[in-house]
C-alpha positions, 0 to 999 in steps of 0.5 A: 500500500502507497502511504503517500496515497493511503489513510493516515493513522494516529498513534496514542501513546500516553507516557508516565515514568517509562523511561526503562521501556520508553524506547523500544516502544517508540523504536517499534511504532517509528520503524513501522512497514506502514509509514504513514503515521502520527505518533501522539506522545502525551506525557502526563506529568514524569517525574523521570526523565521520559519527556527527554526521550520523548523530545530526542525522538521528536527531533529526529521524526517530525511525526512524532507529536509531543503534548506534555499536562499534569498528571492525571492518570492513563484515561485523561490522557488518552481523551487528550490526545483526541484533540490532535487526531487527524488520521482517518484510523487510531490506535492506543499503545501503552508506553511499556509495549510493543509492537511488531512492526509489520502491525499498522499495515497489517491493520490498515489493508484489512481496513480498507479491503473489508471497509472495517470500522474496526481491526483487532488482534491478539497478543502477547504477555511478555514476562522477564524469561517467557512469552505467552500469546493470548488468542481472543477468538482462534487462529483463524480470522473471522469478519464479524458484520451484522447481527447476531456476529456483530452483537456477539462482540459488542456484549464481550465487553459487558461480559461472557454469555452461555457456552462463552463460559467455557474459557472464563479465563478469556473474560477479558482478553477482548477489552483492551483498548489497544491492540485494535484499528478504530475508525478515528470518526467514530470515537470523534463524531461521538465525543467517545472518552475515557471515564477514569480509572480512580472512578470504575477501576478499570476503564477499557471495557467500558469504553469499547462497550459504548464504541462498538454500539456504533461499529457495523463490521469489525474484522478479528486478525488471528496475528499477535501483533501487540507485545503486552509487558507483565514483567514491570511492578505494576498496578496489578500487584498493588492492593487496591483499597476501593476495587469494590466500589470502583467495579460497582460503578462500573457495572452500573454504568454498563447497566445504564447503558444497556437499558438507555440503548433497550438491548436485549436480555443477552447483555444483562446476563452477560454483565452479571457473568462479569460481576459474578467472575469479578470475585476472581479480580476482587479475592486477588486483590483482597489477598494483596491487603496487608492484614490478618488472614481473618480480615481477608476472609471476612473483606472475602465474605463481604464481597459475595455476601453484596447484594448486588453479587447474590442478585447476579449470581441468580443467572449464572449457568455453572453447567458451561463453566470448566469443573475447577471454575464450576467448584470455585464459583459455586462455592462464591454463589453459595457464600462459603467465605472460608472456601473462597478464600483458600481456593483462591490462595490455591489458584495464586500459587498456581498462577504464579508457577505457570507464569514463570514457567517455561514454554 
């Protein structure tokens, strides 16, 4: 494809105290096969010295734009960037990843072959001795256009839905929003943001889940494409005193939008399979707290005791899920605090070996 003749892509890419892994983020989006890009670097107020790196690289590649604002957190400074937009496609790239560099033609001949509103793809978790590939959907590449397909995805970001319950561990392997192609007029046209983190946890699923009311075709590329770093001290491994309420207001805003938008009763199910499942996130987490194991199993009771979970639990169909899943959630829905609890300490312990072991 001519990129003096085909569709500019915009790259966000929100930058806070990266310095360790700023460059070969920038390396792998300015080498890119598809060289008609912008690079819209936001740099939410560092402390270290990633600005520095950022302005090298602007000096040396006029495409790079560098925008530099307090620091206000990851979703702030992605509905930032949408100011500077101009290209016809948009991306978001996390500042600690990759990409392969063949990605933004890969996404954007897909694109414009299948006149796709969106273009998505699987990725790789990169921890410090191993790679994992994550599959979303198969290995195989599938054009998702009209109903019931393209509801299908739609309601992956409220949650998982009968057999889906299958895989529970690809809840959301979907919801991200990097790792995909948008049509840039959708997200502009709608005034489509980021809601903040500090408000519902973790603002991604929402997001998409607002975006793809408005997609009619979106086209799933079986490629990794995204490289994911797990190996940094992250978020994830920090207790996180208001996850409950937090995820609550997220539910509630997917509630909102369900019913505001009459969808049908699929999407209300599924976004109780996510509360349901949520316990995994919220237990984890619990377990991250620096109390007594007593405090944890009783914060443990508390969460699958809220009415709000018990209400959920109600729909959930444990007859699609895998038996150790079956066992774990049964043991939730029937409000075994104690069991939970162990269970989830045994599901750590497992976890923690297979991350760090070798493929």
């Amino acid at each position: 494809m001519d990129s003096k003749f085909s569709p500019r892509i915009s790259i966000i890419i929100p930058v806070y105290n990266t310095l360790d892994y700023l460059k070969p983020c920038l390396d792998s989006v300015v080498n890119q096969t598809y060289q008609n890009i912008e690079i819209i670097c936001i740099n939410d107020g560092s402390t270290d010295n990633s600005l520095e790196i950022l302005k090298q690289y602007q000096n040396r590649d006029k495409r790079i734009k560098v925008v530099s604002k307090k620091n206000e957190g990851l979703s702030a400074a992605r509905n930032t960037a949408h100011q500077y937009v101009t290209g016809k496609y948009m991306m978001y790239l996390d500042s600690d990843d990759w990409l392969d560099i063949n990605t933004c033609e890969m996404a954007v001949s897909k694109a414009e072959d299948e006149n796709a509103d969106v273009v998505f793809w699987n990725y790789v978790r990169e921890f410090d001795t191993i790679s994992k590939p994550q599959t979303i959907y198969g290995t195989e590449e599938i054009i998702f256009e009209k109903d019931p397909s393209i509801q299908q995805v739609h309601r992956r970001f409220a949650g998982l839905y009968d057999e889906e319950l299958k895989y529970p561990e690809k809840a959301d392997s979907i919801v991200t929003a990097w790792g995909k192609l948008y049509r840039s007029d959708i997200v502009l046209e709608h005034n489509l943001h980021f809601v903040d983190t500090k408000e519902i946890g973790t603002e991604d699923a929402l997001f998409n889940l607002y975006l793809f009311g408005y997609v009619q075709k979106a086209v799933y590329i079986s490629d990794c494409l995204n490289h994911y770093r797990k190996n940094r001290s992250s978020l994830t491994a920090t207790y996180k005193e208001h996850l409950h309420e937090q995820w609550r207001t997220l539910f509630g805003y997917m509630r909102e939008y369900i019913d505001q938008n009459e969808l049908d009763k699929s999407f209300h199910i599924a976004l109780n399979n996510r509360i349901c499942l949520s316990i995994i996130g919220l237990g984890f987490n619990t377990l991250l707290a620096d109390q007594p194991a007593r405090q944890k199993r009783n914060a443990i009771k508390r969460i699958i005791s809220d009415a709000e979970y018990r209400k959920a639990a109600r729909t959930l169909k444990l007859k699609y899920c895998p038996i150790h899943w079956r066992v774990f959630l049964w043991l939730a829905k029937h409000n075994c605090a104690a069991g939970v609890y162990y269970a989830l300490l045994g599901m750590r312990s497992l976890k923690r070996k297979l991350d760090t072991k070798k493929k």
